[in-house]
C-alpha positions, 0 to 999 in steps of 0.5 A: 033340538040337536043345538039345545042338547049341546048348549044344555052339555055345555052349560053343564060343563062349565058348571062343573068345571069351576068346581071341579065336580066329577059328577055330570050333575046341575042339582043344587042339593048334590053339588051343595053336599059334595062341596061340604064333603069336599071342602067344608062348609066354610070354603063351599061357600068361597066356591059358590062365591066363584061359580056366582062370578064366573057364570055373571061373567059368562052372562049365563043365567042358567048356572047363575040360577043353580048356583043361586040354589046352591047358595040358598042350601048352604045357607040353610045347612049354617042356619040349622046347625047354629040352632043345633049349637 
């Protein structure tokens, strides 16, 4: 139990550090809004685009799947705000 609690921190931790979120979080719809908040919409997705590399680099599948999230919400925030224009 104890190796899993430390192998789930660190992946966490790497998470955010490629984005430099200060928040110890992995849900997809907080990072998603705190890279528009952050960056705006256009540069959150260069960001994702990073953690996607990073976390194919690092063969971790975990934050390869919240980034894939993460992606998935930006891309319906562009969607919805194209049909709002």
């Amino acid at each position: 139990m104890l190796v899993f609690a430390a192998t789930d921190c660190r992946r966490r931790h790497q998470l955010l550090q490629v984005i430099s979120m200060p928040l110890p979080n992995d849900d997809p719809k907080q990072i998603a809004a705190w890279l528009v908040q952050q960056h705006g919409l256009e540069r959150a997705r260069m960001e994702v685009l990073a953690g996607v590399m990073q976390a194919q680099k690092a063969e971790d599948n975990y934050a390869l799947s919240v980034w894939r999230d993460v992606k998935r919400i930006l891309g319906q925030a562009s969607s919805e705000g194209q049909h709002a224009a």
